[in-house]
C-alpha positions in Angstrom: 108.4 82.8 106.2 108.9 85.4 103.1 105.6 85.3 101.2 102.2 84.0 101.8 99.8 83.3 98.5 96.6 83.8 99.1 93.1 84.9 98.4 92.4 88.6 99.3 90.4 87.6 102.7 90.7 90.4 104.8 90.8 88.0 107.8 93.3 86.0 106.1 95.5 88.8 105.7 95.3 90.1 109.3 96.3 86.5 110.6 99.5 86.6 108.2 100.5 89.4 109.3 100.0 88.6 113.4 101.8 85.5 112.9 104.2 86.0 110.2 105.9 89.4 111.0 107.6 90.4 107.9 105.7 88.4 105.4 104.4 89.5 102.0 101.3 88.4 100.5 100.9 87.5 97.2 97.3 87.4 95.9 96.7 85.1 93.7 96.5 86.4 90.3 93.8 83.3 89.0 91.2 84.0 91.3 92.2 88.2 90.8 90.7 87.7 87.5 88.1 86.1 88.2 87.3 88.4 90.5 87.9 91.4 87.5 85.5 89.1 85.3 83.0 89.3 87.1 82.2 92.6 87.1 82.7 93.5 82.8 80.2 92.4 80.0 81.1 89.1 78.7 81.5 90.6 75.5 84.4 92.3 77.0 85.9 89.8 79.1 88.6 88.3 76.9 90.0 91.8 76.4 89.8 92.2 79.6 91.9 89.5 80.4 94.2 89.5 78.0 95.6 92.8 78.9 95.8 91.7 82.5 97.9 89.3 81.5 100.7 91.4 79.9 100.9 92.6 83.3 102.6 89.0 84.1 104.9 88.9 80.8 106.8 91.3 81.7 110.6 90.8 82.0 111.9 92.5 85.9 110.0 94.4 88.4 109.6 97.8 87.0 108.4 96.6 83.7 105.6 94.4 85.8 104.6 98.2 87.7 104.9 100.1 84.6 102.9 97.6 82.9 100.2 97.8 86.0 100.0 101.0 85.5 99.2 101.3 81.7 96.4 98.6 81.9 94.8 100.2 84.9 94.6 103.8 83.1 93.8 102.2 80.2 91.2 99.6 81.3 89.6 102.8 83.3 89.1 104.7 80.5 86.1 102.0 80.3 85.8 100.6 83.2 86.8 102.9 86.1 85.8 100.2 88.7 88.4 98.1 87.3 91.3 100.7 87.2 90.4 101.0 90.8 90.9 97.2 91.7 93.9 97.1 89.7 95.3 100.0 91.8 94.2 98.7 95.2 95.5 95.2 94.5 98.3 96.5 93.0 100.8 95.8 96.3 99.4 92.8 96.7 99.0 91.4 93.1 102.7 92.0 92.6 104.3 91.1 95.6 106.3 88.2 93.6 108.3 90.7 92.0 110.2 90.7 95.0 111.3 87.3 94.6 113.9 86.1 91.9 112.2 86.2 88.1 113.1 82.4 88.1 110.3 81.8 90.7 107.5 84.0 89.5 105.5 81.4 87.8 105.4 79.5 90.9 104.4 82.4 92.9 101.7 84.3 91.4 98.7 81.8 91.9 97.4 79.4 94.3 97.1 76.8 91.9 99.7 74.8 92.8 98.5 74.4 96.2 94.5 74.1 94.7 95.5 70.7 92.6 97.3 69.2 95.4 93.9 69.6 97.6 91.9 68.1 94.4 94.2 65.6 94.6 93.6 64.8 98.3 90.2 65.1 97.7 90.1 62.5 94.6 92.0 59.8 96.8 89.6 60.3 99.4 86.5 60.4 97.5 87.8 56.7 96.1 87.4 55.7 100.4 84.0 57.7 101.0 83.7 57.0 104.3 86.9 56.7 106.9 86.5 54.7 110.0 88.2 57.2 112.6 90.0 60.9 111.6 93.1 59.3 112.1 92.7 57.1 109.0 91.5 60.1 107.0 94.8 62.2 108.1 97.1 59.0 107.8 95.8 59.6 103.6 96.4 63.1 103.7 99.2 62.5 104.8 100.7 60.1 102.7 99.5 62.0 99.5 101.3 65.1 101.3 104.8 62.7 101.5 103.6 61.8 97.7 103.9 65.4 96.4 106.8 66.3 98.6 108.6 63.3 97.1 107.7 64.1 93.5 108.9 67.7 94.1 112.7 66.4 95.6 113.1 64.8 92.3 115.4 67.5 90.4 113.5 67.9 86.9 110.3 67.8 89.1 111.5 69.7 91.8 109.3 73.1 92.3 112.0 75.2 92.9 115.0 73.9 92.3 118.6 74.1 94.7 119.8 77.0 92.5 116.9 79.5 92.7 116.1 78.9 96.2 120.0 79.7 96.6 119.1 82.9 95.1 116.5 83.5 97.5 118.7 82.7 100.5 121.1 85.4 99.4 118.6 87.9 98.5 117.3 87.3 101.8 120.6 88.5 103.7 120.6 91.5 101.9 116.7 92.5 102.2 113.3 91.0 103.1 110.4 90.9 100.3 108.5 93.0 102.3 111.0 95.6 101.9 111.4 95.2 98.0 107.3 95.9 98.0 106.3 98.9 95.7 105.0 101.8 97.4 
């Protein structure tokens, strides 16, 4: 296991890293804002967000840092609290950078994982009420086998053969962990 995306649970995090030695967490960007949002006037909100996301545009590693940087020092001239959670976060907010640029969109967020859980949950909404917890995982399950089968087909696979070839080798060389920014 390279990377883990998550929420910033502090509990969370402490279980990743007593069972998966070596494993970077990415926090996941979505809920980051949301997080950021909640604490700005609405009026200022959009701004806000906008500039976060130029953090995310950027083209390679250093420009995504830089980038981190100038929004936090600029967003604290403002808000200071938020130039503080931009700096904390910042290991963990960008801890896809360490992955190949191919994969970053995939990495950054747990929404990928979130609409395959709505997507459990609208299939077993449709039953209501299951007769024994081993119908209820058998549906799980085979929505599970579903998504995986989708994502095997090559123009909907998730990541494809290439990139994760990419990852292999970049993994013989150095862990993500490693790549982290101080």
């Amino acid at each position: 296991m390279q990377l883990v995306i998550a929420d910033a649970h502090l509990g969370l995090r402490q279980a990743i890293q007593a069972t998966m030695a070596g494993a970077a967490v990415q926090r996941c960007r979505v809920h980051f804002l949301r997080n950021v949002l909640a604490r700005v006037p609405k009026g200022s909100a959009e701004m806000v967000a906008a500039a976060i996301r130029t953090i995310f545009a950027q083209p390679d590693a250093t420009h995504v840092q830089d980038q981190l940087d100038v929004i936090a020092g600029m967003l604290g001239r403002q808000f200071p609290k938020l130039e503080a959670m931009l700096r904390d976060a910042a290991e963990d907010l960008l801890a896809f950078t360490s992955f190949p640029p191919g994969h970053w969109k995939k990495l950054w967020s747990t929404n990928p994982l979130e609409r395959l859980n709505k997507e459990i949950k609208r299939r077993t909404d449709v039953v209501g009420v299951f007769p024994n917890p081993d119908a209820l995982l058998r549906l799980a399950g085979a929505v599970l086998v579903e998504a995986h089968d989708e994502w095997q087909v090559s123009d909907r696979r998730y990541l494809s053969e290439g990139s994760m070839a990419l990852l292999t080798a970049m993994t013989k060389e150095v862990t993500p962990a490693q790549l982290l920014p101080a």
